[in-house]
ChimeraX commands (.cxc) that place a marker at each C-alpha (Angstrom):
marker #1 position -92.13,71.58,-24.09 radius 0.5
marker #1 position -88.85,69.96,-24.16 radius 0.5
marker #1 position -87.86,67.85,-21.28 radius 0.5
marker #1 position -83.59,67.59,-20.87 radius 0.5
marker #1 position -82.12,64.42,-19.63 radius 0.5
marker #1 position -78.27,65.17,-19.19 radius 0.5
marker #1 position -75.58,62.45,-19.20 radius 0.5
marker #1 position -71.96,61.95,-19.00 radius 0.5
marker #1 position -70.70,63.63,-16.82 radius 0.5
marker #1 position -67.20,62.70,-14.60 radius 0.5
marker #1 position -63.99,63.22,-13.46 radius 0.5
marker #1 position -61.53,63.94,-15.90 radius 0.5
marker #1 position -57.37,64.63,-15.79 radius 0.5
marker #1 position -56.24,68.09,-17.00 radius 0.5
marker #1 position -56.26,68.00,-20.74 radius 0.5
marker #1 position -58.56,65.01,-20.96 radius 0.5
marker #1 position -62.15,64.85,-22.40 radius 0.5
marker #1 position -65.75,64.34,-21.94 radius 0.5
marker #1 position -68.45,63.84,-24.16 radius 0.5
marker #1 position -72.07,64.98,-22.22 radius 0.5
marker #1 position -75.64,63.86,-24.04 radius 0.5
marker #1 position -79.06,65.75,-23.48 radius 0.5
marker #1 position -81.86,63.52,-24.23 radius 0.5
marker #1 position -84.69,65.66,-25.04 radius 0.5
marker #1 position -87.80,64.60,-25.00 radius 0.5
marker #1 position -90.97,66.45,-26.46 radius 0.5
marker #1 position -92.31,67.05,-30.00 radius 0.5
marker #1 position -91.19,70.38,-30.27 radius 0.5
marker #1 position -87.20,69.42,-30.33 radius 0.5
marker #1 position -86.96,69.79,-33.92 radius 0.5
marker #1 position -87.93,73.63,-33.71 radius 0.5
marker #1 position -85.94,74.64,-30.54 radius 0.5
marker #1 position -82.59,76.01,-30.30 radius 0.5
marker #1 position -80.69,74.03,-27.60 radius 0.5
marker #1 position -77.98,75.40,-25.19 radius 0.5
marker #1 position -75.76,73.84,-22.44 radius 0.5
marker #1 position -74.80,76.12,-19.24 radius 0.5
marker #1 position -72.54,75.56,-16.13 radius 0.5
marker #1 position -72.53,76.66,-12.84 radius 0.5
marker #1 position -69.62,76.32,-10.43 radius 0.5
marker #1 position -69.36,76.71,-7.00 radius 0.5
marker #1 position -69.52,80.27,-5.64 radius 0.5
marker #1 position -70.27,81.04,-9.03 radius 0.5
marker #1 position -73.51,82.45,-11.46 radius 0.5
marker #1 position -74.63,80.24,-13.94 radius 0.5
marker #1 position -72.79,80.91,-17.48 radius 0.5
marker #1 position -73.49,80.04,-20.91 radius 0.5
marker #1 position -71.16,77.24,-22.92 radius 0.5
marker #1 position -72.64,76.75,-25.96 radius 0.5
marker #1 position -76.02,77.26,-27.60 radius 0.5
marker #1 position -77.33,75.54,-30.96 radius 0.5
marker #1 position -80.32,77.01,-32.88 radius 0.5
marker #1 position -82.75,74.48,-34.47 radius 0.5
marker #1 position -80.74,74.93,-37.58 radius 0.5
marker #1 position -77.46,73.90,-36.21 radius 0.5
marker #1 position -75.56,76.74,-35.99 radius 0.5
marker #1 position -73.31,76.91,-32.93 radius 0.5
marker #1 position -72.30,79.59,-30.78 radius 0.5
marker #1 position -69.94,79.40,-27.80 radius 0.5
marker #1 position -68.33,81.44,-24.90 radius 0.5
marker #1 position -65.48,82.64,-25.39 radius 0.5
marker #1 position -63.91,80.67,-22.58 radius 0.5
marker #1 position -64.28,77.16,-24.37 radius 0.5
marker #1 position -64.35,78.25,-28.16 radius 0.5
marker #1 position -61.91,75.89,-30.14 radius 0.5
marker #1 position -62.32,73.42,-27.18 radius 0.5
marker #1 position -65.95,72.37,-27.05 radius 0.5
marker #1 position -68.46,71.11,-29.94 radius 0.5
marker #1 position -71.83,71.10,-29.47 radius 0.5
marker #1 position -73.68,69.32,-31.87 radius 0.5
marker #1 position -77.39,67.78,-32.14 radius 0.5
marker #1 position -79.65,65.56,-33.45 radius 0.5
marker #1 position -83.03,66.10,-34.41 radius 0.5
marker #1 position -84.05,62.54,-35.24 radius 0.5
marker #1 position -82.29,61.43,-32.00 radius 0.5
marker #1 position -83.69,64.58,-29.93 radius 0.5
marker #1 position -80.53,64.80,-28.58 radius 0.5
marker #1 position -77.90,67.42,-28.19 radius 0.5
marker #1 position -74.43,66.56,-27.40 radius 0.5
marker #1 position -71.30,68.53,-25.86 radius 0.5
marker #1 position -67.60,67.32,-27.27 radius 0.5
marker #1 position -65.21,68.46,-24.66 radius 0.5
marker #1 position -61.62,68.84,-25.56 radius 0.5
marker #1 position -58.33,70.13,-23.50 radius 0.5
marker #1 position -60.16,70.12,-20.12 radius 0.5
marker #1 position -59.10,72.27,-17.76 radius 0.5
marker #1 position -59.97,72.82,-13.87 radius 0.5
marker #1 position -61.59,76.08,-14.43 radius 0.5
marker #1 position -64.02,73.78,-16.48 radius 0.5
marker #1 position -65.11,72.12,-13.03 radius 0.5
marker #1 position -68.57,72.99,-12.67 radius 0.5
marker #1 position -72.18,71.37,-12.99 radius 0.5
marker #1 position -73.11,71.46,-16.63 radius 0.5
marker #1 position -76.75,71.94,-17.97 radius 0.5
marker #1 position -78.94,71.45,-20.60 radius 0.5
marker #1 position -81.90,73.66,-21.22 radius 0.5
marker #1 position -84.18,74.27,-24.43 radius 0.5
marker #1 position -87.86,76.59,-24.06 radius 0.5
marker #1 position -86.42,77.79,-20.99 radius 0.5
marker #1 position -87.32,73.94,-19.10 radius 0.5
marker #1 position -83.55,73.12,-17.53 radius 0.5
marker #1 position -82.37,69.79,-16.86 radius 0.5
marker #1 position -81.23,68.83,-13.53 radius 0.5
marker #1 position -77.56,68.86,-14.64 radius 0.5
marker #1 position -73.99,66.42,-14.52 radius 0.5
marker #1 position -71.03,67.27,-12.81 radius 0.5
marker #1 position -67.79,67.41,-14.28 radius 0.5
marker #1 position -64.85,67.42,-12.18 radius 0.5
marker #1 position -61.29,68.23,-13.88 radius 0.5
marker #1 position -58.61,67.10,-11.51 radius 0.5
marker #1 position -55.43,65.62,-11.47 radius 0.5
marker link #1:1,2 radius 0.2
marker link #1:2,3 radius 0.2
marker link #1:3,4 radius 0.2
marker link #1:4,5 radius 0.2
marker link #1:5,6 radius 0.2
marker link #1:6,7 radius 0.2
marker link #1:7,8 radius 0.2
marker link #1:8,9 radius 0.2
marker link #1:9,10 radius 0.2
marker link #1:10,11 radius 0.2
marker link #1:11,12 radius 0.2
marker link #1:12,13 radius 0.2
marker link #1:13,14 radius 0.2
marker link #1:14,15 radius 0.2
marker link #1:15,16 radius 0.2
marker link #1:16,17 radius 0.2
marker link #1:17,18 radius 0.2
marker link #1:18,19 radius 0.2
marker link #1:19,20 radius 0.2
marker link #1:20,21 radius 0.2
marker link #1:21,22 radius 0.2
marker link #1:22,23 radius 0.2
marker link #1:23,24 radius 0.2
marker link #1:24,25 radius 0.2
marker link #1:25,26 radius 0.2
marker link #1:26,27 radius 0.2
marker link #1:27,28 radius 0.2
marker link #1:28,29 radius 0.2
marker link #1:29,30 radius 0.2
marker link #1:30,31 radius 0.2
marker link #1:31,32 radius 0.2
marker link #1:32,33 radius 0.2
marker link #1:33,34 radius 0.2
marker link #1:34,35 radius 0.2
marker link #1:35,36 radius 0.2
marker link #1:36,37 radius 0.2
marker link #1:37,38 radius 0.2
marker link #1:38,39 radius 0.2
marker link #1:39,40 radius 0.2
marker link #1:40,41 radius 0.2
marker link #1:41,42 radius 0.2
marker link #1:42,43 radius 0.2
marker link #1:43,44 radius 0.2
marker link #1:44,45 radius 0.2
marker link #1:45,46 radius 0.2
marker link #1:46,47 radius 0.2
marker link #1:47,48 radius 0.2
marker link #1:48,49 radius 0.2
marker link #1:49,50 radius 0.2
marker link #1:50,51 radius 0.2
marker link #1:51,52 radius 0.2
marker link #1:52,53 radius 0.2
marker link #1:53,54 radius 0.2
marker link #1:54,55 radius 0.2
marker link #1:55,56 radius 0.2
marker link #1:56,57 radius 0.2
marker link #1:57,58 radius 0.2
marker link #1:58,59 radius 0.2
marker link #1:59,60 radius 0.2
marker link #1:60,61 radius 0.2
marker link #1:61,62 radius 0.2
marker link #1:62,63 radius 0.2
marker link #1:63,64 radius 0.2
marker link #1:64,65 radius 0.2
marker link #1:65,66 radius 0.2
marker link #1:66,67 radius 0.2
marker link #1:67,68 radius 0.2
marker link #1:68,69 radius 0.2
marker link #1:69,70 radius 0.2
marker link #1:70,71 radius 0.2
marker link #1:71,72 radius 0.2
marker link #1:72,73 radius 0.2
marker link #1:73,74 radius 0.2
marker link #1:74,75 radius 0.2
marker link #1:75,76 radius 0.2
marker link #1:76,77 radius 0.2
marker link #1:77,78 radius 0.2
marker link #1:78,79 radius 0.2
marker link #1:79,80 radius 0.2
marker link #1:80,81 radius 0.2
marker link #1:81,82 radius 0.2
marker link #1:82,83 radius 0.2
marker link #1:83,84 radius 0.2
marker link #1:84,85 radius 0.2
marker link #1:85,86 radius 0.2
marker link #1:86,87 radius 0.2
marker link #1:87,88 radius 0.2
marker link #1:88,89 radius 0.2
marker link #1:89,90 radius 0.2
marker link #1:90,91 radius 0.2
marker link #1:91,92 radius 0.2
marker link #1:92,93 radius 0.2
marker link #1:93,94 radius 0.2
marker link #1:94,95 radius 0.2
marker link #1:95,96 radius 0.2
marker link #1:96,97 radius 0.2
marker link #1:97,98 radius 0.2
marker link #1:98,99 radius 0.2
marker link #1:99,100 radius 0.2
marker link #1:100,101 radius 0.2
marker link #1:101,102 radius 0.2
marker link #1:102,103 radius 0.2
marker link #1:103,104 radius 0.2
marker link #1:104,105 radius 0.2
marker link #1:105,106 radius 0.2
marker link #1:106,107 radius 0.2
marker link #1:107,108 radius 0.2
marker link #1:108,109 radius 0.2
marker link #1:109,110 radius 0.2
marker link #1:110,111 radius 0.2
view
């Protein structure tokens, strides 16, 4: 199983960015695809980004050309580059791999 640690998180003017980290532990990290979702207020949980074990990227439509997610296997970590923040990004972001969920960081976009 894969055990997410999220970091990173915080408050951020419009237009700023973030970097979050997902420290992953368990031995099966190399095999897993990887995927960060949010969740804000009033809201359902959406994808951001996902990552197969591979590291090929795929990302809502919502963030495309503004987020990177990246990873690294000999690390065991998977990271989200946040660029051109906006509120609408306000939310509690995730990290999840083998369906185990981490507990999550806020990020706040607010001027």
């Amino acid at each position: 199983q894969v055990h997410p640690v999220e970091s990173g998180g915080g408050l951020v003017q419009p237009g700023g960015s973030l970097s979050l980290s997902c420290a992953a532990s368990g031995i099966r990290f190399s095999i897993t695809s990887m995927g960060w979702f949010r969740q804000a207020p009033g809201k359902q949980r959406e994808m951001v980004a996902l990552i197969t074990n591979a590291g090929i990227p795929d990302y809502a439509g919502s963030v495309k050309g503004r987020f990177t997610i990246s990873r690294d296997n000999a690390k065991t970590t998977v990271y989200l580059q946040m660029n051109s923040l906006k509120p609408k990004d306000t939310a509690v972001y995730y990290c999840v791999g083998s369906n185990c969920w981490g507990q999550g960081t806020q990020v706040t976009v607010s001027s």
